[in-house]
C-alpha positions as CSV (number, residue, x, y, z in Angstrom):
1,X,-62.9,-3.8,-63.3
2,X,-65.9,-5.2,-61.4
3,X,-67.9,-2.2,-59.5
4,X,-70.9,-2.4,-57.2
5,X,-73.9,0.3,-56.3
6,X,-76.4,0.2,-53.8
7,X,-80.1,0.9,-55.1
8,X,-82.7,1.3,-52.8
9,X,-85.6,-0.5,-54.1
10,X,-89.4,-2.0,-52.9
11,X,-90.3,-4.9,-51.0
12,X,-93.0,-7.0,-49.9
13,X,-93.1,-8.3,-46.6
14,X,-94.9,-10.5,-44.8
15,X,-96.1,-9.8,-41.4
16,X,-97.8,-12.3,-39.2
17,X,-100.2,-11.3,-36.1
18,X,-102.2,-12.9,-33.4
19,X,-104.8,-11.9,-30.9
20,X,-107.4,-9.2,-30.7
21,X,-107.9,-7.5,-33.9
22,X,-107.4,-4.1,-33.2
23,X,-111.0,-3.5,-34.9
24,X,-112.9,-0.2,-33.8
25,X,-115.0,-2.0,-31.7
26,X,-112.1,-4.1,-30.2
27,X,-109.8,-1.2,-29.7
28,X,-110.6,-0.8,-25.8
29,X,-109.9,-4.5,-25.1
30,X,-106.6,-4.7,-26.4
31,X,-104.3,-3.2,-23.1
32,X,-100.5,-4.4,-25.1
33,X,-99.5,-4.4,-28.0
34,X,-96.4,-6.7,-28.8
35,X,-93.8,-6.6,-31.5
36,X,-92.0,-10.1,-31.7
37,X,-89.0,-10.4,-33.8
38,X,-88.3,-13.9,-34.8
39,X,-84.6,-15.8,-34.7
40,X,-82.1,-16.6,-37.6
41,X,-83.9,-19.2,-40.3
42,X,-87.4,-18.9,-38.6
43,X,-90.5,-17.2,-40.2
44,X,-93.1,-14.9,-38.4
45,X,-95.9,-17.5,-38.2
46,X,-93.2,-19.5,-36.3
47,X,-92.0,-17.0,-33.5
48,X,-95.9,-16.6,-32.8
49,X,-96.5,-20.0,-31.8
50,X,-94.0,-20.0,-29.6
51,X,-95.2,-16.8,-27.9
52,X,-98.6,-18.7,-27.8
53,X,-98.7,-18.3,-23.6
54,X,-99.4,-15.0,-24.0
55,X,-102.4,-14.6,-26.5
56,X,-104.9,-14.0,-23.4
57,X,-107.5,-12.3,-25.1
58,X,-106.2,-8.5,-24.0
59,X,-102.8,-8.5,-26.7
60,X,-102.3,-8.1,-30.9
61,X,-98.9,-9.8,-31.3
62,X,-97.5,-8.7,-34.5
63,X,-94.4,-10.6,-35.7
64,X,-92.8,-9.2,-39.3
65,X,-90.4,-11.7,-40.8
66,X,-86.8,-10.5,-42.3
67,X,-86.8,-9.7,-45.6
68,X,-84.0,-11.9,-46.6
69,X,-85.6,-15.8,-47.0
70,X,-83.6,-18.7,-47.9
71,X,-83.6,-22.6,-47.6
72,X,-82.7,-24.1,-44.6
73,X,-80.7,-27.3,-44.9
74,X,-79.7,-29.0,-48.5
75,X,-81.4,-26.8,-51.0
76,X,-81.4,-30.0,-53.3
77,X,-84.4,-31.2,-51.3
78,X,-87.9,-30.4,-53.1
79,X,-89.3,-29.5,-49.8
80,X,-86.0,-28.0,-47.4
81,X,-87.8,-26.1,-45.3
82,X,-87.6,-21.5,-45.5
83,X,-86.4,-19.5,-42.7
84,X,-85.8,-15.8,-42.7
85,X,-82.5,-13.7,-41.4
86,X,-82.6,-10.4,-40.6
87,X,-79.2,-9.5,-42.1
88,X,-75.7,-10.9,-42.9
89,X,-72.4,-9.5,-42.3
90,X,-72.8,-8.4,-46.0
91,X,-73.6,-4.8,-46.8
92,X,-73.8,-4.4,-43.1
93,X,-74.7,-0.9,-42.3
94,X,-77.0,-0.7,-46.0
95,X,-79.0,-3.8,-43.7
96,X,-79.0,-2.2,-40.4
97,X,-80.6,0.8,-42.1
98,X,-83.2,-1.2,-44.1
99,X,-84.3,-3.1,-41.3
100,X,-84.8,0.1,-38.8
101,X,-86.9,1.9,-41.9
102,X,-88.5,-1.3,-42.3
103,X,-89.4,-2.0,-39.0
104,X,-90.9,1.5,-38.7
105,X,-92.8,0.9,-41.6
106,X,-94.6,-1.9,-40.2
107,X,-95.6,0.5,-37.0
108,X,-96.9,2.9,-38.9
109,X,-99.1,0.0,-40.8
110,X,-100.2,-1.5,-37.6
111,X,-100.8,1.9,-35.6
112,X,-103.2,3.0,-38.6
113,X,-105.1,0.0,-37.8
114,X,-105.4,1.3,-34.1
115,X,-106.8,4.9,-35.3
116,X,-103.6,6.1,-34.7
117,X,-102.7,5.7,-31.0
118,X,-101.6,2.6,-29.9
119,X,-101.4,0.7,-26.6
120,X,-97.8,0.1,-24.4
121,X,-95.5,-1.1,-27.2
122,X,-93.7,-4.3,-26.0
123,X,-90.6,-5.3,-28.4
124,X,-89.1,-9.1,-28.1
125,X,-86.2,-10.1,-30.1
126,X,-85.6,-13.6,-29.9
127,X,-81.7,-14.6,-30.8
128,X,-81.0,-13.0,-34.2
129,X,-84.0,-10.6,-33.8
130,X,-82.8,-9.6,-30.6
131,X,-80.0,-7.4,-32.2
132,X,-82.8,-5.9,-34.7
133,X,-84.9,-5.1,-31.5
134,X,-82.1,-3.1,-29.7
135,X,-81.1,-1.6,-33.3
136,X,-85.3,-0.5,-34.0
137,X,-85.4,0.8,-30.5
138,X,-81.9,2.8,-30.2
139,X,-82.5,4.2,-34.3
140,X,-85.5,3.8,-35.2
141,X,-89.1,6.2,-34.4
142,X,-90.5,3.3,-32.1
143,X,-90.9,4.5,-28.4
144,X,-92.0,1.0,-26.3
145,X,-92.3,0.6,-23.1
146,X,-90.3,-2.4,-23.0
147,X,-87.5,-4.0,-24.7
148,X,-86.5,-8.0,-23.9
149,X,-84.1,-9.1,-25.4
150,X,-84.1,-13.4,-26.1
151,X,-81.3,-15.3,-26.0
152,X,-79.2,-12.8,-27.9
153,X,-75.9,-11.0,-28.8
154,X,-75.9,-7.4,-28.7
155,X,-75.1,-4.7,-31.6
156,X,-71.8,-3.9,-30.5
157,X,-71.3,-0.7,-32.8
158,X,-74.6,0.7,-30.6
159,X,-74.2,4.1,-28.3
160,X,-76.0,2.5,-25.1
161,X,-75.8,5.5,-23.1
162,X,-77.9,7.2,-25.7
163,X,-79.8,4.5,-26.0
164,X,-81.1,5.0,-22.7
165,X,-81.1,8.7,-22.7
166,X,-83.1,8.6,-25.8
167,X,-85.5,6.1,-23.9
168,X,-85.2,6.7,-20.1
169,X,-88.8,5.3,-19.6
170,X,-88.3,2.1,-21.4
171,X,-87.8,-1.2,-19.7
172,X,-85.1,-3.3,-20.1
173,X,-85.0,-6.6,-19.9
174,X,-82.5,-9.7,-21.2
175,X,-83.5,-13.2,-20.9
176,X,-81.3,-16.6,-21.3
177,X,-81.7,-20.5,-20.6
178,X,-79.1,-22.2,-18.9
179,X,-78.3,-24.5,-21.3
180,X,-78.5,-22.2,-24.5
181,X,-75.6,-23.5,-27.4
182,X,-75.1,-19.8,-28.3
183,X,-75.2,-17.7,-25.4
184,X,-72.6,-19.6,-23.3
185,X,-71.9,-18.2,-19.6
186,X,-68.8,-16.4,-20.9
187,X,-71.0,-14.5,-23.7
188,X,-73.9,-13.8,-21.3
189,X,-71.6,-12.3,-19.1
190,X,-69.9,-10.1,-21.8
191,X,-73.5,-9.0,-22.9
192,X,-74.3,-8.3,-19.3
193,X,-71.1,-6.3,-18.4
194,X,-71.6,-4.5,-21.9
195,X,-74.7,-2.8,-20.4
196,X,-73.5,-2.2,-16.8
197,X,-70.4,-0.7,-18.2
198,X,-73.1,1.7,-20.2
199,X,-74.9,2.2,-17.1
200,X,-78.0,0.6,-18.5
201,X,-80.7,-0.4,-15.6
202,X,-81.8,-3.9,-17.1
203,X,-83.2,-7.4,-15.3
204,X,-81.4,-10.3,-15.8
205,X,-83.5,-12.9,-15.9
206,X,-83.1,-16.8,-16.5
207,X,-84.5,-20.2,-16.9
208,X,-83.5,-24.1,-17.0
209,X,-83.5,-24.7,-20.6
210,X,-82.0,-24.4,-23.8
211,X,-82.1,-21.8,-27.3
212,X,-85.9,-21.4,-26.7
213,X,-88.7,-18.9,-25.7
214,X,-89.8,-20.6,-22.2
215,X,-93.4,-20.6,-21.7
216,X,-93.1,-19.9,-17.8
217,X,-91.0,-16.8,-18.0
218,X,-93.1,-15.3,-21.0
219,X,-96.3,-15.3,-19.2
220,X,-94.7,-14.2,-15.8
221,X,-92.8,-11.1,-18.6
222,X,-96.8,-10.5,-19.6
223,X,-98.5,-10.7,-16.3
């Protein structure tokens, strides 16, 4: 008889960042602080260039990448390029739990570098790492300001009434192209009615394009 176990066990994890260093001396410059959570098969460094539009000189963007890497593409080529997933239907709820504790880990790491008190807290998940934004902000010890979710399918097993009642203050927002593949106009509709049936205040907001962070809408998100 095969059995498994779950083990809890350490990681290292890489976190990418952009923007002003939140150095002592650079502290009072920096007005946002942004968490970006980057899609299925990306990597950190990736979802940063594409938030690019909104490195002004007054944000520290701070991407960390899933813990779960793999090849995209034929893993018999020598150089098949990494991406990162956040989680897999596999050992679903051990994941959702890792993520949140992992997520909060990476706050704690960055607000140390702030002396302890940060800036507003901004958290965008783009597609996959949309679901791991609402997850971090409905379970986990992060309190931001604002929450957009990218181009993405919501946790369905979430409580959205206590979401908001356990962040009344927080922004809501969920963005989608017109042309994404995933988020059709059936699914964006079943995501919106998900959060009106919750009575969750949110902005829909969209633009002509496809499965993409769009440059325009960022900066007018940031302005």
């Amino acid at each position: 008889m095969i059995r498994t176990e779950l083990l809890e066990v350490r990681r290292t994890a890489v976190i990418a960042t952009r923007g002003v260093e939140p150095t002592a001396a650079a502290r009072p410059h920096v007005r946002e602080l942004w968490y970006v959570l980057h899609g299925q098969a990306m990597r950190a460094a990736q979802i940063l260039e594409m938030a690019a539009g909104i490195d002004d000189g007054s944000r520290f963007l701070v991407a960390p990448e899933a813990l779960n890497r793999h090849y995209v593409g034929p893993v018999v080529a020598r150089d098949a390029p990494v991406g990162a997933t956040w989680m897999t239907r596999a050992e679903r709820e051990a994941d959702i739990r890792d993520v949140v504790a992992y997520l909060d880990s990476v706050h704690d790491h960055v607000r140390a570098r702030f002396g302890g008190v940060t800036p507003p807290v901004t958290v965008l998940g783009f597609s996959q790492g949309g679901a791991a934004a609402v997850r971090w902000s409905a379970l986990g010890a992060i309190r931001p300001a604002r929450l957009i979710m990218w181009e993405s399918s919501l946790p369905p097993e979430l409580d959205y009434r206590a979401l908001v009642a356990r962040q009344p203050a927080m922004r809501i927002s969920y963005v989608c192209g017109t042309r994404d593949k995933f988020i059709t106009p059936k699914v964006l509709e079943a995501q919106h009615l998900l959060l009106r049936d919750a009575a969750v205040p949110f902005d829909a907001i969209s633009f002509n394009g496809g499965h993409r962070l769009d440059d325009r809408v960022l900066r007018w998100l940031a302005g």
